[in-house]
C-alpha positions as CSV (number, residue, x, y, z in Angstrom):
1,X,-97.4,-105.2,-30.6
2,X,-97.3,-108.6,-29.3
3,X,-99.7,-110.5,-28.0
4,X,-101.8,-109.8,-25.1
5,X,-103.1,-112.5,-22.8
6,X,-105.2,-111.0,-20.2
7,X,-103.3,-112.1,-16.9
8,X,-105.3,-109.6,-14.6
9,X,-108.4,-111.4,-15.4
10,X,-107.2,-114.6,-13.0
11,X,-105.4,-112.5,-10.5
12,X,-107.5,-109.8,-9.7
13,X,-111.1,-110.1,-7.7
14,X,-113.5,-108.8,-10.5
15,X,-115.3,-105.3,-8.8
16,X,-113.2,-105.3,-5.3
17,X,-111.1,-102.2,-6.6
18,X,-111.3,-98.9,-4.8
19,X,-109.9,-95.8,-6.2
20,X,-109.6,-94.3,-2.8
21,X,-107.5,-97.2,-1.5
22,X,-104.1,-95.8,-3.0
23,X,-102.4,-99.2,-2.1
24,X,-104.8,-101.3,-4.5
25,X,-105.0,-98.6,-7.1
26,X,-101.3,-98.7,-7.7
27,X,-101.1,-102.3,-8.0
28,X,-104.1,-102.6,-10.3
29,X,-102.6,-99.6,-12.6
30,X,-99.0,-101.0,-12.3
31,X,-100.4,-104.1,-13.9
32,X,-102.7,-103.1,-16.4
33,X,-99.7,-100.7,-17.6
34,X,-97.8,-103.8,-17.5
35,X,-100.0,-105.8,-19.2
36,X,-100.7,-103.5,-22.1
37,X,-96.9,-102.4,-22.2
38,X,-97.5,-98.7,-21.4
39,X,-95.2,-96.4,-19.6
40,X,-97.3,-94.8,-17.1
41,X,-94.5,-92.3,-17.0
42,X,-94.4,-91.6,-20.5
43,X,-96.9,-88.1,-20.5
44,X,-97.9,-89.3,-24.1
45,X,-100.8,-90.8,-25.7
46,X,-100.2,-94.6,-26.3
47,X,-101.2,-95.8,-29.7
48,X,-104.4,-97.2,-30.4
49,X,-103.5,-100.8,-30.1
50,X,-102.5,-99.9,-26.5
51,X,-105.2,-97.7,-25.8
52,X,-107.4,-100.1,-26.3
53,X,-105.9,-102.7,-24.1
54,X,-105.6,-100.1,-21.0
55,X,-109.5,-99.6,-21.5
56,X,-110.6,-103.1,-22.3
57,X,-108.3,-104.5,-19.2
58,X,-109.6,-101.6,-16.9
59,X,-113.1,-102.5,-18.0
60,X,-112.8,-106.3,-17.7
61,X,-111.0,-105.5,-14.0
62,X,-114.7,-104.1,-12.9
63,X,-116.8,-106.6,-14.9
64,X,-118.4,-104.2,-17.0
65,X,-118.1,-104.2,-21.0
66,X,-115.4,-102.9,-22.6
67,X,-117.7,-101.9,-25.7
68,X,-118.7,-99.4,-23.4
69,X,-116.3,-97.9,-21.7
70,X,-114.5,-97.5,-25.1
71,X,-117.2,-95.8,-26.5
72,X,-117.0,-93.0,-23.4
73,X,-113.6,-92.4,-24.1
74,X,-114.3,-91.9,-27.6
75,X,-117.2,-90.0,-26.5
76,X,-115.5,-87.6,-23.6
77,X,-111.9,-87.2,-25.3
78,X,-112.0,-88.0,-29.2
79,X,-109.6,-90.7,-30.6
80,X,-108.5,-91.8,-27.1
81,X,-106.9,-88.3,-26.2
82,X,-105.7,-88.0,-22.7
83,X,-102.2,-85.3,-23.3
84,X,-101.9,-82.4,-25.1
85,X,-98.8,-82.2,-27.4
86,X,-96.8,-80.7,-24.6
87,X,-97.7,-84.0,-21.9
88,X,-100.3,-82.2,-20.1
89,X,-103.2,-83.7,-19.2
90,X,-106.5,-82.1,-21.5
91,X,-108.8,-80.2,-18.9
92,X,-112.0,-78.7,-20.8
93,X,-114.0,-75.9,-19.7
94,X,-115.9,-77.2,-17.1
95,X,-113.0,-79.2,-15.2
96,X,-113.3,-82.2,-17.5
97,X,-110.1,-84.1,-16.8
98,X,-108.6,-86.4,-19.9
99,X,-109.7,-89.4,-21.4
100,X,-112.9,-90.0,-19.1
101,X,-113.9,-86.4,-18.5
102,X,-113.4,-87.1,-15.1
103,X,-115.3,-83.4,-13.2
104,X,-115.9,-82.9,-9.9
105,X,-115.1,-85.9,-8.1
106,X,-113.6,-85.1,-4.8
107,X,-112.6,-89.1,-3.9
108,X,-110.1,-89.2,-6.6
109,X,-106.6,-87.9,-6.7
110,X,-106.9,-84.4,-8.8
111,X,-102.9,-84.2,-9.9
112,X,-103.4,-88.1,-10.2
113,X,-106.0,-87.6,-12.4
114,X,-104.4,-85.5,-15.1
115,X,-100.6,-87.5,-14.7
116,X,-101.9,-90.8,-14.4
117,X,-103.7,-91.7,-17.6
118,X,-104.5,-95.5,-16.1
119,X,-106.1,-93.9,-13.3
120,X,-107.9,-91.7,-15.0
121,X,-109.7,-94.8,-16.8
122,X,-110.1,-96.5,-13.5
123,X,-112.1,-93.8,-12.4
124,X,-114.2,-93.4,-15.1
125,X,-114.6,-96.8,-15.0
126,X,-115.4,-97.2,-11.5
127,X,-117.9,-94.2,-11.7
128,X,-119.9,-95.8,-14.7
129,X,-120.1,-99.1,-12.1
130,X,-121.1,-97.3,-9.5
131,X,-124.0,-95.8,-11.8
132,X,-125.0,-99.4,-12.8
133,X,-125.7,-100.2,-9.2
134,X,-127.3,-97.3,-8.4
135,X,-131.3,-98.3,-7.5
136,X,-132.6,-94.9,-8.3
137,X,-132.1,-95.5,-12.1
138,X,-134.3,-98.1,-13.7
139,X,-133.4,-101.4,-14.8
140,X,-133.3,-103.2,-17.6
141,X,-134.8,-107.1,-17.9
142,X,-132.9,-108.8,-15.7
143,X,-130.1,-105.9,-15.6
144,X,-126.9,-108.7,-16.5
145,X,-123.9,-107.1,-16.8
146,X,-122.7,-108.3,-20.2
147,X,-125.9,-107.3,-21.9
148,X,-124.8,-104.3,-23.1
149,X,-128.2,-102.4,-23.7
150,X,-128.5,-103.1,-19.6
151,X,-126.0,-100.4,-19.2
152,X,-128.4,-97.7,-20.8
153,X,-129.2,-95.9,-17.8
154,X,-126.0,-96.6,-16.1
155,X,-124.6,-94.4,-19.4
156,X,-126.8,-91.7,-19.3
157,X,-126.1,-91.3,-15.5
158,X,-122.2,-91.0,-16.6
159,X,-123.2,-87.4,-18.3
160,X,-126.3,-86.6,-15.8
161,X,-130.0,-87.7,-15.6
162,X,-131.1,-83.9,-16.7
163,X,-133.9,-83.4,-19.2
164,X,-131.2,-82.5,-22.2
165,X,-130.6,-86.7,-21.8
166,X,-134.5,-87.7,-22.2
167,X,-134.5,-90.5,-24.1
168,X,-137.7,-89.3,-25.6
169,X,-138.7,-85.6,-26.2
170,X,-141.8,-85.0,-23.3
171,X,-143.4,-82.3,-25.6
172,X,-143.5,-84.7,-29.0
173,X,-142.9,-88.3,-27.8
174,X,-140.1,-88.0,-30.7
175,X,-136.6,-90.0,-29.8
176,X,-134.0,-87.9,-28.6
177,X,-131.3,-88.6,-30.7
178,X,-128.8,-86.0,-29.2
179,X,-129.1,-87.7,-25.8
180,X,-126.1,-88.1,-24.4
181,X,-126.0,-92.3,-24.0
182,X,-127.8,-92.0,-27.2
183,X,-124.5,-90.9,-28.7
184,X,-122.6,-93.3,-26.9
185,X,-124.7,-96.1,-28.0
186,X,-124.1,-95.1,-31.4
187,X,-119.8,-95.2,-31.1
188,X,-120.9,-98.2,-30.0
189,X,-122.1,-99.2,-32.8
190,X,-120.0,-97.4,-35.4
191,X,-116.9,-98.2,-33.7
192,X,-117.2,-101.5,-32.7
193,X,-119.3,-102.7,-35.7
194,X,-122.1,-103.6,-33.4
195,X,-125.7,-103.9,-34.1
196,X,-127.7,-102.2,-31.2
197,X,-131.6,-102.8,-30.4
198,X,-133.0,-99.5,-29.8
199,X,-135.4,-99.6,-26.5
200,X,-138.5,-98.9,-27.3
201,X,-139.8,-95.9,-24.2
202,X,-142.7,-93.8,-24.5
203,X,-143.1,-90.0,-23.0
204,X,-145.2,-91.3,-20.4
205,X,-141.8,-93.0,-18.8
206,X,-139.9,-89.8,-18.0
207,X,-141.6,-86.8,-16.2
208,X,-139.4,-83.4,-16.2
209,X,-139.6,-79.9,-16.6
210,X,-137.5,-78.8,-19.5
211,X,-137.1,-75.4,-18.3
212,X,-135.9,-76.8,-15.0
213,X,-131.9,-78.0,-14.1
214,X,-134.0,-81.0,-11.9
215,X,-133.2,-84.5,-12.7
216,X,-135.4,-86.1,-14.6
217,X,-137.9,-88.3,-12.7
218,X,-138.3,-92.1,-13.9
219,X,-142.0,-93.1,-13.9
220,X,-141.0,-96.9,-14.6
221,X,-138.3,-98.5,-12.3
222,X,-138.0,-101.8,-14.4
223,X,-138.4,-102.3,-17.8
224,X,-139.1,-106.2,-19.4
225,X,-138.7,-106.1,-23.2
226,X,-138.6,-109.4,-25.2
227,X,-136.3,-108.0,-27.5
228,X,-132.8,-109.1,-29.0
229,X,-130.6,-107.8,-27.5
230,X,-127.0,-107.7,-27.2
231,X,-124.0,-109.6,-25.4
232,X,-120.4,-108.6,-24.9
233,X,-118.6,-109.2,-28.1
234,X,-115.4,-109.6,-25.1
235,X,-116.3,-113.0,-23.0
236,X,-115.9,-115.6,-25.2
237,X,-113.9,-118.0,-24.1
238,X,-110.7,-120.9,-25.3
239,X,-112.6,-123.8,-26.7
240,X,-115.8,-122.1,-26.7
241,X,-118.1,-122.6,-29.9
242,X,-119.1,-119.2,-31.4
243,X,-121.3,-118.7,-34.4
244,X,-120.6,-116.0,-37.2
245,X,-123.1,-113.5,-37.4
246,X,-122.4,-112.7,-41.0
247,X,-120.2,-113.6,-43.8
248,X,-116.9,-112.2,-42.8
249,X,-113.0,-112.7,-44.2
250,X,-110.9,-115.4,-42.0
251,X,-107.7,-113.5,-41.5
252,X,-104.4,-114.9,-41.5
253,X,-103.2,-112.6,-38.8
254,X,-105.1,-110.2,-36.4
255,X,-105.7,-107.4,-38.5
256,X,-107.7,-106.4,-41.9
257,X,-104.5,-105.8,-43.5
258,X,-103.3,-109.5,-43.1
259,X,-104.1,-111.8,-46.1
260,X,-107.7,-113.5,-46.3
261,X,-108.1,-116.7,-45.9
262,X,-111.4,-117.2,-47.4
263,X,-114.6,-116.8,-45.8
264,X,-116.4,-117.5,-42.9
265,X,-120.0,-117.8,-43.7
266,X,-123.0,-116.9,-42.0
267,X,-124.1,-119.0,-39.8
268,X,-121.1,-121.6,-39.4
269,X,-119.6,-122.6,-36.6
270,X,-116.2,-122.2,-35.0
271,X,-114.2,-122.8,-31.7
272,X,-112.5,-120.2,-30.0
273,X,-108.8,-121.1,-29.5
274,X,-107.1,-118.9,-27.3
275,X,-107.6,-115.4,-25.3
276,X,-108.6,-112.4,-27.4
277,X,-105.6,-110.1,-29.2
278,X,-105.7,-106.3,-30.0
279,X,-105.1,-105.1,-33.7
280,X,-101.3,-105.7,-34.6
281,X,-101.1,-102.5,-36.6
282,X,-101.3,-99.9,-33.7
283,X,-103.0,-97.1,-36.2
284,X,-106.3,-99.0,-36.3
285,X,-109.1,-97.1,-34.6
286,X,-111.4,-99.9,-34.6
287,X,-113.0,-100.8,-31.1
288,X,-113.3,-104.6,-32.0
289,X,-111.1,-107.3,-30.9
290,X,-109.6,-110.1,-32.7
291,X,-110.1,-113.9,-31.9
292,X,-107.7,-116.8,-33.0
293,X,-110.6,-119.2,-33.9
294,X,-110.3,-122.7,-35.7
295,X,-112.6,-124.2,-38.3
296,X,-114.3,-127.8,-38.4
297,X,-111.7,-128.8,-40.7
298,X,-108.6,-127.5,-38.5
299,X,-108.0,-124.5,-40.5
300,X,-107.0,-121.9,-38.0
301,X,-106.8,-117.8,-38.3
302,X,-108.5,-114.9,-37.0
303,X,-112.3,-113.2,-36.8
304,X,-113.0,-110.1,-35.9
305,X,-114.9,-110.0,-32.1
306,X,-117.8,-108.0,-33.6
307,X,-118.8,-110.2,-36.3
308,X,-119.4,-113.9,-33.3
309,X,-122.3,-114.5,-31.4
310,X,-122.9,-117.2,-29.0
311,X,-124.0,-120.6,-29.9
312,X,-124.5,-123.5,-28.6
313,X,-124.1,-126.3,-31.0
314,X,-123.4,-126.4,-34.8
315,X,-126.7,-126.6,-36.5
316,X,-128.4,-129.2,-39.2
317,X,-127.4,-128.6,-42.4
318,X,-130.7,-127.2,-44.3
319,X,-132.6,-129.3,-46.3
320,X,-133.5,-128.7,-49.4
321,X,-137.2,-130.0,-50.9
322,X,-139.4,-129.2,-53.6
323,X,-142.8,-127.1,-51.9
324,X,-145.5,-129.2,-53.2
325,X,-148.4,-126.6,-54.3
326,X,-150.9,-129.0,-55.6
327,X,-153.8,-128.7,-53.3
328,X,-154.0,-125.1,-53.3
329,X,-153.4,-124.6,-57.1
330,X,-156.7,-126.8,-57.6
331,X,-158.3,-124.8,-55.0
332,X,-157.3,-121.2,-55.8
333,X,-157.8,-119.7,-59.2
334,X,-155.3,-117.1,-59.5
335,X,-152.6,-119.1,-57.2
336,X,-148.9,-118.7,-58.2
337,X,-146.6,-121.3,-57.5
338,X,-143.8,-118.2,-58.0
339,X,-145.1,-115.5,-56.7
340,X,-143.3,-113.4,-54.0
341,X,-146.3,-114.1,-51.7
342,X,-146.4,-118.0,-52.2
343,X,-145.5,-119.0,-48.9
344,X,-146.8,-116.2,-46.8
345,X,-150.1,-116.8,-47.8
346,X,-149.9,-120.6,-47.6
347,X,-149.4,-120.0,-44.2
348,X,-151.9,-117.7,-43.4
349,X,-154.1,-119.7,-45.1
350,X,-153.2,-123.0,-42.3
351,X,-153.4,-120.9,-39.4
352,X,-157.0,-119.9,-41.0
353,X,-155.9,-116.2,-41.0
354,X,-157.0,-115.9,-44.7
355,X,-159.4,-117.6,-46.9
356,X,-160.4,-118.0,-50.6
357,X,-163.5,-116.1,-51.6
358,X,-166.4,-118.4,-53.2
359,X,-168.3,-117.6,-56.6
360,X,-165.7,-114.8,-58.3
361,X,-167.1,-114.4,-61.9
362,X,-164.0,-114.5,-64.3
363,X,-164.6,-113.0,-67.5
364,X,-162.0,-114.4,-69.0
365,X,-162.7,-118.4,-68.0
366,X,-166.6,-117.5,-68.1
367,X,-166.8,-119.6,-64.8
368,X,-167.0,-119.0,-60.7
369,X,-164.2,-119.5,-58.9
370,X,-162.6,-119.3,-55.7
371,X,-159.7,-117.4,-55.8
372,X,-157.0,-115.7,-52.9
373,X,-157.4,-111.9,-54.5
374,X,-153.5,-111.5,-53.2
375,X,-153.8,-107.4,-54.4
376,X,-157.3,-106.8,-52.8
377,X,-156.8,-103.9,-50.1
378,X,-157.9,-104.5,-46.3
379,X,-160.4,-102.1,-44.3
380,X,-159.2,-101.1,-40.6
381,X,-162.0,-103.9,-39.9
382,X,-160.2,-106.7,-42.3
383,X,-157.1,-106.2,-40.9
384,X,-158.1,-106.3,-37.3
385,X,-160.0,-109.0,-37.7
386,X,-157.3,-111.1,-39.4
387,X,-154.9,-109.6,-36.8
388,X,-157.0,-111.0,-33.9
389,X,-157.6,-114.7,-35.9
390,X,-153.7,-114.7,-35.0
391,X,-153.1,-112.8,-31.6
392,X,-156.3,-113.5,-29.7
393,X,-158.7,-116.5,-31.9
394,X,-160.3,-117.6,-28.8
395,X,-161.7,-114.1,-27.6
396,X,-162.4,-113.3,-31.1
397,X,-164.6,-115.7,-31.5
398,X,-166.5,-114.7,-28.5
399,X,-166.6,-111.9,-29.4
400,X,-170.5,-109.2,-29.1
401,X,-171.1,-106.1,-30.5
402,X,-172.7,-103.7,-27.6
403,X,-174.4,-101.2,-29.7
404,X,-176.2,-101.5,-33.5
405,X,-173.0,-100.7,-34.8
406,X,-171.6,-104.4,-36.2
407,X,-168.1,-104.2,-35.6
408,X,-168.3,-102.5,-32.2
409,X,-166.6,-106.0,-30.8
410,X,-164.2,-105.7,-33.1
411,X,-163.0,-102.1,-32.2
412,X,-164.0,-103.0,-28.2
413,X,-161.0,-105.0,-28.6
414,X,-158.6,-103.5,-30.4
415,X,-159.0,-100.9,-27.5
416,X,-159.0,-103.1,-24.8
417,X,-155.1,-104.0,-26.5
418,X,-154.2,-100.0,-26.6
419,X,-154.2,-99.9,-30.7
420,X,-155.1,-96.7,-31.4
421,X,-157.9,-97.1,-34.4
422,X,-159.1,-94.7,-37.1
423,X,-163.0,-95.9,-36.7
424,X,-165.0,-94.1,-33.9
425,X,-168.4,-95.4,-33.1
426,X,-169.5,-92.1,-32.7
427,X,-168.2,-90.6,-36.0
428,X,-169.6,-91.2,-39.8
429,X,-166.3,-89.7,-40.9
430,X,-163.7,-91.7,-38.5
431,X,-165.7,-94.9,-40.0
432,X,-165.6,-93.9,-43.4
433,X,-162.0,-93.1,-43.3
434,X,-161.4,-96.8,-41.9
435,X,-163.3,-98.2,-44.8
436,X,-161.5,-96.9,-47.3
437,X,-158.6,-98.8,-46.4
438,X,-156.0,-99.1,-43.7
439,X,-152.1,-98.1,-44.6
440,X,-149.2,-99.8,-44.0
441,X,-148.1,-96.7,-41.5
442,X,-151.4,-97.6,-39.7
443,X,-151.2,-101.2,-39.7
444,X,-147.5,-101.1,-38.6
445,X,-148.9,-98.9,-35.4
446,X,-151.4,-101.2,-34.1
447,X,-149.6,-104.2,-34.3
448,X,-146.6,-102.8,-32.1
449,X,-149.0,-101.3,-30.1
450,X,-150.8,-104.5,-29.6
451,X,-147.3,-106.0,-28.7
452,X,-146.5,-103.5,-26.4
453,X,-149.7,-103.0,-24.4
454,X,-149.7,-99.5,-25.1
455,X,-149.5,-96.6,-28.0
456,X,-146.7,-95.8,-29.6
457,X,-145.7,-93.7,-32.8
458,X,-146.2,-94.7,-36.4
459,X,-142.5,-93.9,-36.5
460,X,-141.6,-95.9,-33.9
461,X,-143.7,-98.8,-34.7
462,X,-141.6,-98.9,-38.3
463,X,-138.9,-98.0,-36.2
464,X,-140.0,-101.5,-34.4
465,X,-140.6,-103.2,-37.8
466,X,-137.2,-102.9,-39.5
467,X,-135.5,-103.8,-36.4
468,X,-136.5,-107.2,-35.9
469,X,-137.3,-108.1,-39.2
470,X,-140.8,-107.7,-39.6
471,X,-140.1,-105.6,-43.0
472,X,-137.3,-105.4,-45.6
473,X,-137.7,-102.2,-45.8
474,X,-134.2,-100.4,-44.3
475,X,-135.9,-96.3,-44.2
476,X,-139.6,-95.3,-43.1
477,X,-140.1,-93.9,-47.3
478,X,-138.8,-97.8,-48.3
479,X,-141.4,-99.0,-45.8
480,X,-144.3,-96.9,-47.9
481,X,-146.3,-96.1,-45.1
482,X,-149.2,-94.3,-46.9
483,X,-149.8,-97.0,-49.1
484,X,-152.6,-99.3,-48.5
485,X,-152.3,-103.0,-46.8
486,X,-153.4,-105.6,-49.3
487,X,-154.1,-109.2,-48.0
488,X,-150.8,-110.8,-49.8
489,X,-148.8,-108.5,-47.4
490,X,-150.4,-108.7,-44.1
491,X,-150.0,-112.6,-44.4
492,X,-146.1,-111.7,-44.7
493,X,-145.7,-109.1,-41.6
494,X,-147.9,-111.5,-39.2
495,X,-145.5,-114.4,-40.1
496,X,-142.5,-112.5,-39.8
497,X,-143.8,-110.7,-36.7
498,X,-144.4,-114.9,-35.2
499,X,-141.3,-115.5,-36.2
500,X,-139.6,-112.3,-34.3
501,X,-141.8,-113.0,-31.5
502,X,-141.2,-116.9,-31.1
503,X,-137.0,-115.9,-30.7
């Protein structure tokens, strides 16, 4: 197939289409068949290379991201099916018509719908935009159209707002995985080799009756999360610096079955050099795009969309220096200048999070020390006290107990912030259970709950955790939930959790 260079793009007024105007909608199909080299006549599935361009250019036509609307087809039809092997058009059970699934929409052509396979996409398309500009369905941040976890709602209207498509089970508060834009999403990211962040609801935002066929009713309208989250992978532009997100093969040609060229490594920089290109060997099923890009040294090739992120400048090369660990080797005991906690508890100990503890007996030296006790194991208490030296140092240090119990200040605070304690002033047994130590399950709870001003999960706070990078850990059993929080680690999830927070 040769290449593809977008002319709709600069003739066409982005979102002015309308399916019911026959006039427009000819001219727009005629030229996205056109365009992508498809015989609208044909009565057979295109090849994926093609497919891909009708649904990309449709997309792109209504300014709304192709990563999606490829994933609805994928979703509705299965490999991009619109004709059975004898040219008709695939009609389900319910009236579904071809690629998009297109049922019960009187303002589009019916034969049209099941001849015209361009169409078809237009109005799937066009019904997904109108579900983004609906006002009934909550928003998103600042609901931009190329952020592509904006179009959550928008997705889940696509299929119906009934209670089968609660993002979040109302009688557990478990995620509902078998949601229908949560299966989207996931095409999304299996298909186009994209890295999703997963939204992070509670019950309390969606009220329904699961016995009933209502709609579900939305108890939050707008949603703010200061999370990553994810851009086009379709809008970069010629001459436009892009960063690679990972290390990725620079191909000669644009496909994975053209020679490498070396790598691209994570991080660099390069310059976009022309319009976007669809695989070359028409039986890849991928989702992705290709980019011609060129290198700081001129070398020039192709990178795969999903693997480019924006970026505005190249960055400083790192630099490399010897950590000098001096001070704190005379001060602390039992430091390590190689241990994996080194740094994590340096700088805990600058930000006054941590400190050494005064006259330890050693056996061994016959002498008192001071030493950091990396492997001693926090209380509820110790942890929300180190927790607040971070978060909330000014208020903790103001701090008054209300009752004879001593840490009632402590725990009047870590309510105030929605983090859901073990200790209970009223209970010997809640307080002896905090004593004993807080887990790493626990500990993981409050500290998402404390970021998002209210409860959630245990599951969804690890959930929260190997998302953004606060753990290593890649499964809730690698995370160790039960076990319990020594000081070494909470030095290492508050850093990386100011890290994750300060992006």
């Amino acid at each position: 197939m040769k290449k593809i260079l977008k002319p709709l793009i600069s003739v066409m007024a982005i979102g002015t289409l309308s399916l019911s105007i026959n006039t427009d909608n000819n001219v727009s199909a005629n030229n996205i068949a056109k365009t992508c080299e498809y015989n609208s006549a044909s009565k057979v599935n295109p090849n994926y290379s093609i497919m891909n361009c009708l649904l990309t250019e449709t997309a792109l036509s209504y300014d709304v991201p192709p990563e999606i609307v490829k994933a609805i087809a994928e979703g509705e039809s299965g490999n991009w099916r619109h004709f059975d092997q004898n040219g008709k058009a695939i009609v389900t059970a319910d009236n579904g018509i071809g690629i998009m699934q297109i049922t019960n929409q009187a303002n589009y052509n019916q034969d049209r719908l099941k001849s015209d396979l361009v169409y078809n996409i237009q109005a799937g398309v066009e019904t997904l935009d109108n579900m983004f500009k609906r006002k009934d369905l909550p928003r998103i941040n600042g609901g931009e159209r190329d952020v592509l976890e904006h179009w959550y709602f928008a997705v889940m209207a696509y299929n119906g707002t009934k209670p089968v498509n609660s993002p979040i089970f109302q009688a557990t508060g478990e995620r509902n995985v078998n949601a229908y834009q949560e299966k989207i999403f996931g095409i999304v990211e299996k298909m186009g080799l994209i890295d999703l962040t997963v939204l992070p609801f509670s019950r309390e935002d969606f009220q329904y009756d699961s016995n009933s066929k209502e709609n579900i009713k939305f108890s939050a309208m707008n949603y703010d999360f200061d999370l990553p989250l994810t851009k086009s992978k379709h809008f970069f532009e010629t001459n436009q610096k892009v960063r690679a997100t990972t290390t990725v093969n620079f191909r000669a040609r644009p496909t994975k079955d053209s020679p490498s060229m070396g790598t691209i490594g994570e991080g660099e920089i390069i310059t976009i050099t022309g319009p976007f290109e669809f695989d070359e060997v028409s039986t890849k099923t991928n989702h992705f795009v290709w980019y011609p890009v060129k290198r700081s040294d001129g070398t020039k090739g192709y990178v795969a969309s999903s693997y480019l992120d924006y970026s505005a400048s190249t960055p400083a090369p790192p630099v490399t220096t010897t950590p000098d660990y001096s001070d704190y080797a005379k001060k602390f005991a039992d430091f390590s200048k190689t241990a994996w906690w080194t740094d994590d508890m340096i700088w805990a100990i600058d930000r006054s999070l941590i400190s050494g503890y005064g006259d330890v007996w050693n056996a061994k030296t016959k002498k008192y020390e001071t030493q950091l006790q990396p492997k001693t194991q926090l209380t509820e208490a110790h942890f929300l006290t180190i927790f607040f030296r971070f978060a909330q140092n000014e208020e903790l240090a103001n701090v008054k107990n209300n009752s004879s119990w001593n840490k009632s200040g402590l725990y009047n605070m870590a309510k105030k912030y929605h983090m859901p304690v073990l200790a209970n002033e009223g209970s010997t047994a809640s307080k002896a259970l905090a004593d004993k130590g807080i887990s790493r399950g626990k500990m993981a709870q409050l500290m998402a709950s404390y970021h998002y001003g209210k409860t959630v999960s245990q599951n969804e706070a690890i959930q929260f955790f190997m998302d953004n990078g606060i753990t290593t850990a890649t499964t809730t059993s690698h995370y160790k939930p039960d076990q319990i929080l020594t000081r070494a680690e909470i030095s290492a999830f508050i850093q990386r959790y100011e890290s994750f927070v300060s992006k």
